[in-house]
N, C-alpha and C positions, 0 to 999 in steps of 0.2 A: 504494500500500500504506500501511495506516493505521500508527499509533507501536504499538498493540499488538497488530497482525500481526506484528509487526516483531521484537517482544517476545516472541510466543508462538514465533514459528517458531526466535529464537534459543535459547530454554529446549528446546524439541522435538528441538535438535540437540547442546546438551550433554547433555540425559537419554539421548539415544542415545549416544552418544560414552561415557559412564561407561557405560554398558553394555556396549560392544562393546571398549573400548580392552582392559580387562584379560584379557578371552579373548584379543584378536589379539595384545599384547605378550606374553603367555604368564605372566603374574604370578602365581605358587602353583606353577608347574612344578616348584621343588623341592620342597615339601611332598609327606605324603602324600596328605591330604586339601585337595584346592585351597582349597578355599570351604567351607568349613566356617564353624555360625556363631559368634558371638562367646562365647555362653555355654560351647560346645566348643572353643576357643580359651582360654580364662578358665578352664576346669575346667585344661587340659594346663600352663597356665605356672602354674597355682600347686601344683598335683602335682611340677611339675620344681622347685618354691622351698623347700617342705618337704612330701614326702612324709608325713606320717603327721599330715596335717591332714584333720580329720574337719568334714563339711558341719554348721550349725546346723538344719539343718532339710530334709525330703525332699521331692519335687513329691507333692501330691495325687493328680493319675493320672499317670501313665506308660502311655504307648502300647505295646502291645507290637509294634510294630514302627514302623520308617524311615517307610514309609510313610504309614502311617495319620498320623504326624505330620506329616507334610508334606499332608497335604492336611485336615487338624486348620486347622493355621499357613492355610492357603490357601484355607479355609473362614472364619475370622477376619479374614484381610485381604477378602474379598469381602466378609463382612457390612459390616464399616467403611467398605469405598468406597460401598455401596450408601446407606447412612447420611449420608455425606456429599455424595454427590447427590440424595438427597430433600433434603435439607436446605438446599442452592444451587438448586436447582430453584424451591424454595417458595420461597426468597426472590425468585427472579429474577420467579417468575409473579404475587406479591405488589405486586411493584415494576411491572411492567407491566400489571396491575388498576388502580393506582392512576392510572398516567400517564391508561389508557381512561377511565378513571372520571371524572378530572378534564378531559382533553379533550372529552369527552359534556357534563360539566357548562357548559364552555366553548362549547358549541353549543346547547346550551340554551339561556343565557343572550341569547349573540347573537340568537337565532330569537326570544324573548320580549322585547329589547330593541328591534329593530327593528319590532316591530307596533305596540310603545307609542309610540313613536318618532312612526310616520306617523300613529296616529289622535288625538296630540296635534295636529297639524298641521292637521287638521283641519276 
Protein backbone atom coordinates (compact mmCIF):
# COMPACT_ATOMS: atom_id res chain seq x y z
CA UNK A 1 0.00 0.00 0.00
CA UNK A 2 1.28 3.34 -1.25
CA UNK A 3 1.90 6.70 1.44
CA UNK A 4 -1.34 8.10 -0.16
CA UNK A 5 -3.40 5.14 0.07
CA UNK A 6 -2.51 5.30 3.34
CA UNK A 7 -3.55 8.84 3.54
CA UNK A 8 -6.69 8.65 1.62
CA UNK A 9 -8.17 5.72 3.60
CA UNK A 10 -7.15 7.45 6.87
CA UNK A 11 -9.09 10.80 5.84
CA UNK A 12 -12.10 8.23 4.50
CA UNK A 13 -12.22 7.10 8.19
CA UNK A 14 -12.21 10.33 10.11
CA UNK A 15 -15.00 11.88 7.48
CA UNK A 16 -16.88 8.82 8.54
CA UNK A 17 -16.31 9.00 12.03
CA UNK A 18 -17.42 12.81 12.27
CA UNK A 19 -20.24 11.73 10.63
CA UNK A 20 -21.55 8.80 12.50
CA UNK A 21 -19.96 9.79 16.08
CA UNK A 22 -22.50 12.40 16.82
CA UNK A 23 -25.78 10.53 15.82
CA UNK A 24 -24.27 7.30 17.92
CA UNK A 25 -23.11 9.46 21.01
CA UNK A 26 -26.51 11.01 20.82
CA UNK A 27 -25.15 14.81 20.82
CA UNK A 28 -28.39 17.44 20.49
CA UNK A 29 -30.60 14.83 22.49
CA UNK A 30 -31.22 17.79 24.63
CA UNK A 31 -32.17 20.22 22.21
CA UNK A 32 -35.20 20.66 20.42
CA UNK A 33 -33.83 20.86 17.39
CA UNK A 34 -30.68 18.60 17.19
CA UNK A 35 -28.97 19.80 14.20
CA UNK A 36 -30.15 22.63 13.34
CA UNK A 37 -27.87 25.11 11.25
CA UNK A 38 -25.68 27.73 12.42
CA UNK A 39 -27.54 30.78 11.04
CA UNK A 40 -30.76 29.04 13.36
CA UNK A 41 -28.42 28.64 16.17
CA UNK A 42 -27.01 32.58 15.70
CA UNK A 43 -30.76 33.95 15.16
CA UNK A 44 -31.94 31.86 18.80
CA UNK A 45 -28.62 33.14 21.08
CA UNK A 46 -28.92 36.59 20.12
CA UNK A 47 -32.85 36.78 20.53
CA UNK A 48 -32.13 35.15 24.18
CA UNK A 49 -29.14 38.22 24.57
CA UNK A 50 -31.59 41.16 23.62
CA UNK A 51 -34.80 40.49 22.42
CA UNK A 52 -35.92 43.56 20.78
CA UNK A 53 -32.93 43.58 18.28
CA UNK A 54 -34.11 44.12 14.84
CA UNK A 55 -32.19 42.39 11.62
CA UNK A 56 -30.02 45.16 9.35
CA UNK A 57 -31.35 43.78 6.55
CA UNK A 58 -33.82 40.79 5.15
CA UNK A 59 -32.94 37.58 2.80
CA UNK A 60 -33.97 38.24 -0.85
CA UNK A 61 -36.03 35.17 -1.29
CA UNK A 62 -37.36 33.08 1.28
CA UNK A 63 -38.40 29.73 0.44
CA UNK A 64 -41.78 29.04 1.55
CA UNK A 65 -41.13 26.00 2.93
CA UNK A 66 -38.40 23.57 4.96
CA UNK A 67 -38.18 21.90 2.16
CA UNK A 68 -37.62 23.57 -0.85
CA UNK A 69 -34.63 24.99 1.19
CA UNK A 70 -33.05 22.06 1.71
CA UNK A 71 -32.96 20.89 -1.53
CA UNK A 72 -32.28 24.82 -2.65
CA UNK A 73 -28.99 24.29 -0.19
CA UNK A 74 -28.55 20.75 -1.98
CA UNK A 75 -28.87 21.93 -5.29
CA UNK A 76 -25.83 24.49 -4.44
CA UNK A 77 -23.67 22.08 -2.80
CA UNK A 78 -24.18 19.76 -6.03
CA UNK A 79 -23.42 22.43 -8.46
CA UNK A 80 -20.12 23.27 -6.59
CA UNK A 81 -19.00 19.71 -6.30
CA UNK A 82 -19.71 19.31 -9.97
CA UNK A 83 -17.42 22.47 -10.49
CA UNK A 84 -14.83 21.26 -8.61
CA UNK A 85 -14.59 18.04 -10.48
CA UNK A 86 -14.41 19.55 -13.83
CA UNK A 87 -12.02 21.45 -12.66
CA UNK A 88 -9.53 18.59 -11.16
CA UNK A 89 -10.55 16.57 -13.93
CA UNK A 90 -9.12 19.02 -16.47
CA UNK A 91 -6.34 19.42 -14.62
CA UNK A 92 -5.55 15.84 -14.09
CA UNK A 93 -6.29 15.05 -18.18
CA UNK A 94 -4.08 18.32 -18.95
CA UNK A 95 -1.27 16.84 -16.90
CA UNK A 96 -1.57 13.41 -18.59
CA UNK A 97 -1.69 15.03 -22.29
CA UNK A 98 1.28 16.47 -21.55
CA UNK A 99 3.26 13.54 -19.84
CA UNK A 100 1.70 11.59 -23.66
CA UNK A 101 2.69 14.20 -25.42
CA UNK A 102 6.05 14.41 -24.21
CA UNK A 103 6.65 10.67 -24.11
CA UNK A 104 5.56 10.45 -28.10
CA UNK A 105 7.98 13.33 -28.53
CA UNK A 106 10.57 11.08 -26.64
CA UNK A 107 9.86 8.34 -29.25
CA UNK A 108 10.20 10.31 -31.91
CA UNK A 109 13.13 11.59 -31.25
CA UNK A 110 14.79 8.05 -30.45
CA UNK A 111 13.11 6.45 -33.81
CA UNK A 112 14.68 9.73 -35.84
CA UNK A 113 17.98 9.45 -33.93
CA UNK A 114 18.65 6.12 -34.42
CA UNK A 115 18.24 6.17 -38.47
CA UNK A 116 20.70 9.14 -38.52
CA UNK A 117 22.67 7.34 -36.37
CA UNK A 118 23.23 4.13 -38.63
CA UNK A 119 23.23 5.97 -42.05
CA UNK A 120 26.02 8.01 -40.72
CA UNK A 121 27.97 4.97 -40.28
CA UNK A 122 27.73 4.27 -43.36
Amino acid sequence: MTGNAKINGLLLLVVAALAVLPLALGLGDDEEEPFTGADAQAETAITEIDPDYEPWFSPLYEPPSGEIESALFALQAALGAGVLAYYFGLRRGRRQGELHAGAQLDTDRDASGAGESTAQGT
